[in-house]
C-alpha positions, 0 to 999 in steps of 0.5 A: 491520489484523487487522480489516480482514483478517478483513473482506477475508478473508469477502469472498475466501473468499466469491467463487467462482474464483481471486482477485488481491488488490490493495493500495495503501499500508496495504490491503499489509499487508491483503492480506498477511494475508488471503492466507496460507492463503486457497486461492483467492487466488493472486496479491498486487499491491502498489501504493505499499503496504506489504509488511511481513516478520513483526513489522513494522508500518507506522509502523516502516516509515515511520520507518526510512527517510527521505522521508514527510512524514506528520504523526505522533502524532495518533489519526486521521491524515489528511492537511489538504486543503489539503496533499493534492495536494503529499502523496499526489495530486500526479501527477494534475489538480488538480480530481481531487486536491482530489476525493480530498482531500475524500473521504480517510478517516482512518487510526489510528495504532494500525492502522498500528503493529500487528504484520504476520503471516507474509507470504503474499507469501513463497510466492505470485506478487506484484508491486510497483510503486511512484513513486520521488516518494511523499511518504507511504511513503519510496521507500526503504522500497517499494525494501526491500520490493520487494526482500523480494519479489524480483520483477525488475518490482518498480521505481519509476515515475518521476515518481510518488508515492502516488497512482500508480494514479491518475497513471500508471494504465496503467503500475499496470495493466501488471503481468503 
């Protein structure tokens, strides 16, 4: 994650003007990271995404609340094409889902268990949204995030699971 962040972070800090950065499942602890002391960054948009508090890491996340349906255990983690559209893709047609399952990249589990720094969404503008039907993050665990955050349009979608930006596309963009 640490990487990521400091790959994102060159980007961002070389992009003239104010910028809203957007993450959806892992890329939330991404943008988390990048924002804190970035002074052109003036805005965090987690989608279906993690929001973790210092020390947290996403596995721990997962793991704490009951509902994702994620393999474990493994170094690269991915989901079997087959299981994709029930998993991460089913609120949208199926041609499409099958399209993302092709072109799905694999997570490593130790990125996905490293420690979150101090969350820039403690002191700047961000919002959440998230479906009440993710099969990867636990509805539960965005709910105690989005609750973190404090924001009154942090609120599932329903019927939608991971892949809400995708789905339910005018209800992602209609964050404030």
């Amino acid at each position: 994650m640490h990487v990521d962040a400091e790959i994102v972070a060159g980007v961002t800090k070389a992009t003239a003007g104010l910028v809203v950065l957007l993450g959806r499942s892992y890329d939330g602890s991404v943008i988390s990271e990048v924002a804190e002391g970035a002074a052109n960054v003036k805005g965090l948009v987690y989608v279906a995404a993690f929001a973790p508090e210092a020390g947290e890491t996403a596995l721990g996340l997962i793991g704490r609340f009951p509902g994702s349906t994620l393999p474990g255990g493994a170094n690269d983690l991915d989901i079997q094409q087959k299981l994709f559209p029930a998993q991460f893709a089913a609120d949208v047609p199926a041609a499409q889902a099958r399209l993302m399952a092709a072109g799905q990249l694999p997570v490593m589990d130790a990125v996905l268990s490293e420690p979150s720094a101090q969350p820039a969404w403690k002191h700047m503008p961000s919002w959440f949204v998230y479906g009440d039907a993710d099969r990867n993050i636990p509805p539960a665990a965005m709910h105690f995030m989005a609750q973190l955050i404090e924001r009154a349009d942090a609120v599932p979608h329903s019927p939608s699971g991971a892949s809400i930006a995708h789905g339910l596309p005018d209800r992602s963009a209609s964050i404030p």
